[in-house]
Phi, psi and omega in degrees: 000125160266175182247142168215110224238124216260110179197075188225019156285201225197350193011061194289346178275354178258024166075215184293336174275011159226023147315308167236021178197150193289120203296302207301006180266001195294124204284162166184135233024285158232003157236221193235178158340271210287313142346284216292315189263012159296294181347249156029275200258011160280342192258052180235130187306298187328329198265125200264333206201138214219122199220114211257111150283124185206176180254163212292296171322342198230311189007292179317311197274341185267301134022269169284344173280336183280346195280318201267011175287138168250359185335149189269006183246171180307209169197094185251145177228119165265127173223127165359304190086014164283183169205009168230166114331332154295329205264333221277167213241006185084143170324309186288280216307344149332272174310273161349313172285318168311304197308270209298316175281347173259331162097018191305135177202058180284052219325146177235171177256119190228055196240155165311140178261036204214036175211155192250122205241139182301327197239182189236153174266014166306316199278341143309318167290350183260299176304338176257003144303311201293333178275354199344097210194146189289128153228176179255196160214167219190148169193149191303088185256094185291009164251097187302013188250345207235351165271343207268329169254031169212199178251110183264136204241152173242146194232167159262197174296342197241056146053048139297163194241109158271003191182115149237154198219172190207131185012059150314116192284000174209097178294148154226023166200165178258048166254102170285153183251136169268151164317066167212140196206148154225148181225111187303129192301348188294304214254039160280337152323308161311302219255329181300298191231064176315291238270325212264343179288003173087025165290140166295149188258326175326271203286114155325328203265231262331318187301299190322320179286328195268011184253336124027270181324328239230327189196180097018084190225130162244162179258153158275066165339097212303142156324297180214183190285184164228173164241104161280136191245064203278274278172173214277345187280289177287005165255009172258317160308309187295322148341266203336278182311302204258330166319120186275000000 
């Protein structure tokens, strides 16, 4: 299985401090974002390999962060070839160009490179062998304001996924989705040519939704919470919190 750490946005909401440097490298405490869930998931045996998709503009640098990582799995950094936020090329469309220039044909590990998360991703990867099945992950959110600005799933009793929307103006469970994913090497065929079948590029949660449509998916119920690091106010709360 690869990890495939989805981080070639621009973080343009965090001002001057990701004007020029990748908000996952931004530190906190004695590591970075993106440092707290390698930890993690390096050490869960399925993953073979850590494969950082980013743009042309950060490369270098992610680059040189990788040189000084000791992880026992590789560190491969794909860049894009964008150099703006207007130019960028979006999540799926990330994703697809790593597949295709590493020539992957793998299970993958599919995540954001911008949250500090409470749980391991062993127990997601251990539930979607027992479903075997392409899943999401999903945790329980009661502020219908706060559903309205993400991808919301109607699941059944064995958390199959019957029905998602992506910022539904009439949410129809309070089950929300985080940017985690795992996609089965069966249903990668799917996901190679999501994009040109109209699944959206932008948002990672567009592939979750068009693969929905599409094959067989169940959710995970996160374990414990996460911490998103969307803006200069919550990554200085993360300083804060999380900083030894």
């Amino acid at each position: 299985m690869k990890n495939v750490v989805i981080a070639a946005g621009y973080a343009t909401r965090l001002g001057e401090l990701t004007k020029n440097f990748p908000k996952p490298l931004l530190q906190i405490g004695r590591s970075t974002i993106l440092g707290r869930m390698l930890d993690d998931i390096d050490a869960i045996p399925e993953i073979d390999e850590h494969i950082v998709i980013t743009n042309h503009k950060f490369a270098h640098i992610f680059e040189e962060w990788a040189k000084e990582q000791h992880y026992t799995k590789p560190i491969t950094i794909v860049d894009d070839g964008t150099e703006t936020n207007d130019t960028r090329l979006g999540a799926v469309c990330d994703l697809l160009f790593a597949m295709e220039k590493l020539g992957i044909d793998d299970d993958l590990l599919v995540v954001a490179a911008d949250n500090i998360l409470f749980f391991s991703f062993r127990e997601f990867i251990d539930f979607a062998k027992q479903k075997g099945t392409s899943c999401i992950m999903c945790h329980e959110q009661p502020e219908v304001e706060k559903l309205r600005r993400t991808g919301v799933v109607v699941v059944d009793e064995e958390m199959k996924v019957l029905n998602m929307e992506e910022k539904p103006a009439v949410p129809k469970s309070h089950w929300a989705v985080p940017p985690f994913y795992i996609y089965r090497k069966e249903d990668l065929d799917l996901v190679r040519h999501s994009v040109e079948n109209g699944c959206g590029k932008d948002a990672p949660g567009n592939l979750a939704h068009y693969m929905v449509d599409h094959t067989v998916v169940h959710a995970w119920p996160m374990s414990a919470g996460r911490f998103d690091i969307g803006s200069l106010d919550t990554y200085y709360e993360a300083v804060k919190k999380f900083g030894e």
